[in-house]
DOTOR-853584 format. One record per residue (C-alpha): x, y, z; residue in one letter. Coordinates in steps of 0.001 Angstrom, whole numbers, plus 524288, in hexadecimal, padded with zeros to 5 digits. Example, Ala and Ser with C-alpha at 12.3 -4.5 7.8 and 13.67 -1.06 7.14 Angstrom:
2
8300C7EE6C81E78A;835667FBDC81BE4S;
//
This chain:
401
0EB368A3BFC1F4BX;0F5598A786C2997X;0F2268B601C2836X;0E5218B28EC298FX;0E8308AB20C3707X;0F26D8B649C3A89X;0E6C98C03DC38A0X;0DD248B8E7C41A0X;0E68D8B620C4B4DX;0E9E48C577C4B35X;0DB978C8E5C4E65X;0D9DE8BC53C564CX;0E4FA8BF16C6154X;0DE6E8CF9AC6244X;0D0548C95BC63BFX;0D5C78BEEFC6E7EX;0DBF58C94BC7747X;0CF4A8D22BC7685X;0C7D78C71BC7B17X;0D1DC8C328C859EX;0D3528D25BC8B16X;0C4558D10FC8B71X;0C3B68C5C1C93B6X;0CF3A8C9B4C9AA0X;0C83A8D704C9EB1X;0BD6A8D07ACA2E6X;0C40C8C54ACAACAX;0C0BD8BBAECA29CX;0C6B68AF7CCAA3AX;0CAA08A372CA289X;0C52E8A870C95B0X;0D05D8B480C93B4X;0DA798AADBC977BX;0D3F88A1E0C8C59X;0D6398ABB7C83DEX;0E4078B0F0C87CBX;0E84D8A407C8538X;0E1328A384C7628X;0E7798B186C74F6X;0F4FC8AB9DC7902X;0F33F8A134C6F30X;0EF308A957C652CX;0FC408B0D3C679FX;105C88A53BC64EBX;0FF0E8A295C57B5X;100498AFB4C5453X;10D8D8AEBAC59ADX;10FAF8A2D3C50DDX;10B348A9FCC454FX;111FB8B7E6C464BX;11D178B155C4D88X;123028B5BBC5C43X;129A58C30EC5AF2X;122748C88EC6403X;1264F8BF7BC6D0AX;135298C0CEC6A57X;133918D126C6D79X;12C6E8CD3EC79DCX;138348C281C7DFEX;13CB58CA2AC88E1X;12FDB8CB60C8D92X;12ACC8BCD9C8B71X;1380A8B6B6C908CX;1366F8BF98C9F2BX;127858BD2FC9DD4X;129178AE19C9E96X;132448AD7ACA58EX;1293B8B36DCB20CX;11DEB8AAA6CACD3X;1256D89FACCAEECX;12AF68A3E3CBCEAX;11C208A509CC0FDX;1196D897A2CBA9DX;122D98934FCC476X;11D3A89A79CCFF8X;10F7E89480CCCD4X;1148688725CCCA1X;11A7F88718CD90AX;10FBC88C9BCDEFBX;104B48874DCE73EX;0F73288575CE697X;0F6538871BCD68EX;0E7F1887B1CD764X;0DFD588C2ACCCBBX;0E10A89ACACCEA1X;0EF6D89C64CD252X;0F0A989637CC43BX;0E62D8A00FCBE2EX;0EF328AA8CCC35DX;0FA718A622CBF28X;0F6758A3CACB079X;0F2CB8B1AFCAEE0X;0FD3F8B80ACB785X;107158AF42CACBBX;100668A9B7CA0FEX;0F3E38B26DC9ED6X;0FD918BEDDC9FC2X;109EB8BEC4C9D23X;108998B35EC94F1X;0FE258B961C8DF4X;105388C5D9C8B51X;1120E8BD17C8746X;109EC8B67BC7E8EX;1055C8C2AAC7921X;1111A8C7F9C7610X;113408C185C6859X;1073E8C8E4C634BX;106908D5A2C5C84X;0F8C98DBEAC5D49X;0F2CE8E1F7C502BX;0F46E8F23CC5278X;0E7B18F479C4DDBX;0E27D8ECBFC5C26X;0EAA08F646C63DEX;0DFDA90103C63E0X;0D76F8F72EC68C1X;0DFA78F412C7530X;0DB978FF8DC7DF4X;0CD8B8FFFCC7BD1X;0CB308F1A5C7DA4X;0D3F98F192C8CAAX;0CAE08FDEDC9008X;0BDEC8F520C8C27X;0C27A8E95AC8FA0X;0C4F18F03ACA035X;0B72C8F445CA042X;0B4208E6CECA442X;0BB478E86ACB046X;0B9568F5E5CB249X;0A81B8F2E0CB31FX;0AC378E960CBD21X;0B1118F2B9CC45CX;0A52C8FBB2CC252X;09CFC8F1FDCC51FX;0A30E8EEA2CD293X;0A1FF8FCFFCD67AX;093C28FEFCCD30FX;091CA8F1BBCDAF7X;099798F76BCE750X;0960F90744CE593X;091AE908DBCF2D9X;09D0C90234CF817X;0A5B490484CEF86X;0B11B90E3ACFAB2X;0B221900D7D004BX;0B2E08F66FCF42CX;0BCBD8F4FECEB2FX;0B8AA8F08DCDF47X;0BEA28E4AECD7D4X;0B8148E33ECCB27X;0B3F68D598CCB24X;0C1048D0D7CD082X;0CBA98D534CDCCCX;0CE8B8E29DCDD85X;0DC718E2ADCDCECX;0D9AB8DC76CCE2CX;0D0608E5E9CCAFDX;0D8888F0B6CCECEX;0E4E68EDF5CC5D2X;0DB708EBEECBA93X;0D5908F83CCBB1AX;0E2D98FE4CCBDFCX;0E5C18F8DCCB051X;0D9D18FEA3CA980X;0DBC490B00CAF1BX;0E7BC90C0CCA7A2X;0E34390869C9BFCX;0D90E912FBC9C85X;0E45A91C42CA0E7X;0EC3D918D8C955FX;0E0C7917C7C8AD0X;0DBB492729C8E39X;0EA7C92904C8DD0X;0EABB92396C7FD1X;0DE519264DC7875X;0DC499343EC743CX;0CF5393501C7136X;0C7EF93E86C7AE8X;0BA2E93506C7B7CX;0C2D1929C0C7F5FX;0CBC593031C8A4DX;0BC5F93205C8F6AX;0B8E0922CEC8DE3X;0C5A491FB2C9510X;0C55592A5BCA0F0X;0B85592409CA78CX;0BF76915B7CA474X;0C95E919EECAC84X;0C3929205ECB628X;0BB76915CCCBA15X;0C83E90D42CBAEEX;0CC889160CCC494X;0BE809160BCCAB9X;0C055906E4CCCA6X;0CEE1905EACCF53X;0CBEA90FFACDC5BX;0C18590645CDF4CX;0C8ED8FA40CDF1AX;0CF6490249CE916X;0DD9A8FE3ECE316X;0E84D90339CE8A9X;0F19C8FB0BCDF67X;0EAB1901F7CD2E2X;0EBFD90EFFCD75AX;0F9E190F6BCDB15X;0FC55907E8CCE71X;0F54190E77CC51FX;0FB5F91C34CC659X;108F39153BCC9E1X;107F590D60CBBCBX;1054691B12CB340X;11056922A4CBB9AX;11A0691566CB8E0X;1163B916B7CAABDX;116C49232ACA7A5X;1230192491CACA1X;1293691A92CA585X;122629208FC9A03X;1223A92DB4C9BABX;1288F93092CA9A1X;124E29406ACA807X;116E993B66CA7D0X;119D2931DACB455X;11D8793BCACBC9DX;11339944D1CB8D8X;1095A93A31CBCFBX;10F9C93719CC77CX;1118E942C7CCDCEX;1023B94559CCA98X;0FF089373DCD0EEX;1078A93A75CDD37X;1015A948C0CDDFFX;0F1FD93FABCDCC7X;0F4D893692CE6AEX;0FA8394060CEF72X;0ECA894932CEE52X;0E51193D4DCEEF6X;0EC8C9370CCFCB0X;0EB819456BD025DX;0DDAD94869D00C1X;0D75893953CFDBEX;0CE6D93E00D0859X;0C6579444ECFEBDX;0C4FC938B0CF520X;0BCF292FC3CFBDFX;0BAE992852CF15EX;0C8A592380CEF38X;0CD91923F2CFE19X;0CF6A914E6CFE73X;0D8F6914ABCF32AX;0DE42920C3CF92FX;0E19291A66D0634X;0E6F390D94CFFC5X;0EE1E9131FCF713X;0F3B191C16D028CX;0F52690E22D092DX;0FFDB9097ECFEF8X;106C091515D01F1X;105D091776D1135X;11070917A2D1B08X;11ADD90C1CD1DAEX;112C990740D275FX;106D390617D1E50X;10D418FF1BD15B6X;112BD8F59BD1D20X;104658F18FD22C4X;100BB8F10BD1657X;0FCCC8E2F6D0ED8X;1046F8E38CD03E9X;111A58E94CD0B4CX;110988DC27D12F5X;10DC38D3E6D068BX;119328DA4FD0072X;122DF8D846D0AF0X;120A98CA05D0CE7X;120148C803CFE0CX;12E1D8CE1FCFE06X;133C28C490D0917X;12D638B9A1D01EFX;1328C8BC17CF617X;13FE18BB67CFB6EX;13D848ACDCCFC8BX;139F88AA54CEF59X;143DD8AF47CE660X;143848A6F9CDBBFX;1351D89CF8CDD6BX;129DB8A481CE47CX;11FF389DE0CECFEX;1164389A78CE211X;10EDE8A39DCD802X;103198A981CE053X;106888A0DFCEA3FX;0FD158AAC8CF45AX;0F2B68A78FCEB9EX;0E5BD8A616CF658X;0EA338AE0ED00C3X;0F7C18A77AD0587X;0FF848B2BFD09E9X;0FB218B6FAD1750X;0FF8B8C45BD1AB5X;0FBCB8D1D9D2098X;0F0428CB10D2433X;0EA868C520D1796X;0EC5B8BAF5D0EECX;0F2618BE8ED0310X;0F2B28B969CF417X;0FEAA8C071CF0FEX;1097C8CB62CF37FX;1019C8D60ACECFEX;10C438D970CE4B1X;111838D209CD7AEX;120A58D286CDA88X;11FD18CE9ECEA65X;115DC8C2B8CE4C2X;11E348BFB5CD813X;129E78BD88CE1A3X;123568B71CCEE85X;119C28AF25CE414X;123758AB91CD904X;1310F8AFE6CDD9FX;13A138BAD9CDCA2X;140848B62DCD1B9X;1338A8B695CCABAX;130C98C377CCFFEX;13CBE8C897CC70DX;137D38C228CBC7CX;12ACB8C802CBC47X;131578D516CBEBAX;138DE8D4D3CB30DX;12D838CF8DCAB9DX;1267A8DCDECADFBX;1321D8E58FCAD48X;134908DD7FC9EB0X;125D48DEC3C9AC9X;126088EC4EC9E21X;131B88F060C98EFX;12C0A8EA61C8AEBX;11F9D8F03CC8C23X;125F08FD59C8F56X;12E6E8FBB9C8455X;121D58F7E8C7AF2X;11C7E9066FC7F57X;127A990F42C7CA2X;12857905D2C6EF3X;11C1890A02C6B1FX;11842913BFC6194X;107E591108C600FX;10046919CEC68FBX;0F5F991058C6EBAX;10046903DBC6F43X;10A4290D77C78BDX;0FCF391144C7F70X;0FA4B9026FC8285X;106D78FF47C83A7X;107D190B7EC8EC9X;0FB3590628C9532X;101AE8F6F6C93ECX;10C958FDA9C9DFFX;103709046DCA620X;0FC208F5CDCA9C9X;1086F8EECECAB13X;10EA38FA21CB3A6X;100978F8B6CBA8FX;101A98EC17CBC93X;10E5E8EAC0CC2E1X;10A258F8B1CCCA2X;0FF018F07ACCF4CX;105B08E2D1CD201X;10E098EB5DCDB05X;101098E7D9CE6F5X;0FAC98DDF6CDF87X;0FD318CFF3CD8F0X;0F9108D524CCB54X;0FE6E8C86ECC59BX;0F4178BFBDCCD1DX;0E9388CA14CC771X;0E6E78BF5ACBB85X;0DE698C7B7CB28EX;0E5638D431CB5AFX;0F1738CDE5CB1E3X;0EC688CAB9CA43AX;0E7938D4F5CA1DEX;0F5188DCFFCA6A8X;0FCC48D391C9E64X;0F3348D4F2C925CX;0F3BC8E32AC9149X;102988E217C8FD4X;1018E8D7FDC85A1X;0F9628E03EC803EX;103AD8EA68C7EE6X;10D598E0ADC78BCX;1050F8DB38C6DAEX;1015E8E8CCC67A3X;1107B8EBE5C678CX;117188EF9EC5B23X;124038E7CFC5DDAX;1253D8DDC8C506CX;12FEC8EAF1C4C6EX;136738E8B3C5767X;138BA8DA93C55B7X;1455D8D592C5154X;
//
């Protein structure tokens, strides 16, 4: 009878996350978070059954990762105005992420899912990705002067096709078979189609930034090569953009990020980042309140701001510098583990997913670099499921003591 309940539970927990990655790729509100929260309690029975060793490998990880949950906690409660969609964020910038992938930790995945894992993220973007079509038939003949944001803003749109670009980048990477490298090209081509429409700067520094930062860790022959082949690109392209209409406005702000002193300093995020900086200063150990700009209370260069653009400056300013270090070794910690899972592991297709888990998270931070990432709720999920992800189809019962 308990093999029988062991067995169900085993195909119960792979069935729960396929139905929460599908709502989850189609921003499916309340009813994902419904379901992260069955999946979670699915988790501790199975952790009650097969006991917690997968926690006790992970306690490095779990003890820094709560320890930052709980230093946010505290920056929510002393903040103001907790109205209904400060909390929203907050849940899955905490709970809905890192708590789901701490929850997550405890559970091995069967290896014969695994093959599975690839295919499903590629058809479970398309959702996203015929938004995106969709906008640009609507807009064609205005289309040099729109930038499209799939059904939501298009600073969100842009980081999530950043992160399905990758994964069509590392699947033709992975999969040999001639006929599917085909399927995969046009998928990622049109990626690239719609990430030069959303006109994102942040996605197009931090794409080709994330595969140079990885490959060199990996293989830093390989990151030079593609860097000096990225440099030699951009160079052509800057130099002779005047013959690639099409792409000029990325061009020129892209160009922007990099102009002279003086550029900089006009520009909106160089003034955000400065006063983040001196306000940080005064709040060294409690910050003013998590998202405490939430609704346009930060008047500068002009406009009214939500936030600092940047997720160390508003970790600091929001929920304190001693916070800030916190979260900083929480990344450094998670990615020194998942880096350690990849050079670990011997299965083709796990160190493939595995490679692809680092390109995201790498992605993520690039990106966080000029945007709030961590207020981008579904983003955030699904950043923090792909790494949990990564950690449940790990071989590591060996390596337990």
């Amino acid at each position: 009878m308990l093999e029988e309940k062991k067995s169900f539970l085993d195909k119960l927990i792979p069935f729960s996350i396929l139905v929460y990655s599908f709502f989850l790729s189609r921003r499916g509100g309340d009813t994902k978070d419904i379901i992260s929260i069955l999946i979670m309690i699915f988790i501790f029975i199975y952790s009650y059954k097969n006991k917690i060793k997968r926690y006790l490998y992970y306690k490095k990880e779990i003890f820094v990762s709560i320890s930052y949950l709980l230093l946010v906690l505290i920056s929510y409660f002393i903040t103001n105005d907790k109205d209904a969609e400060k909390f929203y964020t907050f849940l899955h910038m905490t709970f809905y992420s890192i708590g789901f992938m701490l929850v997550l930790l405890n559970y091995k995945l069967e290896n014969k899912y695994t093959k599975y894992i690839l295919p499903l993220l590629i058809v479970l973007s398309l959702s996203s990705i015929y938004k995106g079509i969709l906008e640009l038939y609507a807009h064609y003949s205005s289309i040099t002067g729109y930038r499209i944001a799939g059904g939501t803003y298009t600073t969100k749109y842009a980081a999530e096709l950043g992160i399905y670009f990758l994964l069509g980048i590392f699947s033709i990477a992975y999969y040999k078979k001639i006929y599917i490298k085909l399927l995969l090209i046009p998928y990622v081509i049109i990626n690239l189609a719609l990430i030069s429409l959303t006109q994102s700067r942040n996605s197009f520094i931090a794409i080709p930034l994330t595969i140079i930062l990885l490959y060199t860790i990996i293989d830093w022959k390989k990151g030079i090569i593609i860097l000096l082949i990225l440099l030699g690109g951009l160079g052509i392209l800057f130099k002779y953009n005047y013959n690639i209409r099409n792409v000029v406005r990325n061009v020129d702000r892209i160009k922007s990020t990099f102009g002279t002193v003086e550029k900089i300093k006009d520009d909106v995020r160089y003034v955000l980042f400065s006063e983040g900086i001196d306000r940080a200063k005064n709040h060294l150990l409690i910050g003013e309140g998590f998202y405490s700009n939430k609704g346009g209370k930060l008047p500068l260069a002009n406009q009214n701001m939500e936030h600092y653009h940047n997720i160390f400056i508003e970790t600091a300013v929001t929920q304190g510098v001693f916070t800030l270090i916190v979260y900083i070794i929480f990344l450094i910690t998670l990615f020194i583990r998942m880096l350690n899972n990849y050079f670990k592991e011997d299965n083709r297709l796990k160190r493939y997913i595995k490679l692809y888990t680092l390109a995201v998270f790498i992605f993520s931070i690039l990106y966080g670099l000029f945007e709030p990432i961590f207020y981008f709720e579904k983003i955030y999920q699904l950043i923090f499921t792909i790494i949990a992800i990564s950690f449940i189809i790990d071989d590591n019962e060996n390596k337990i003591s």
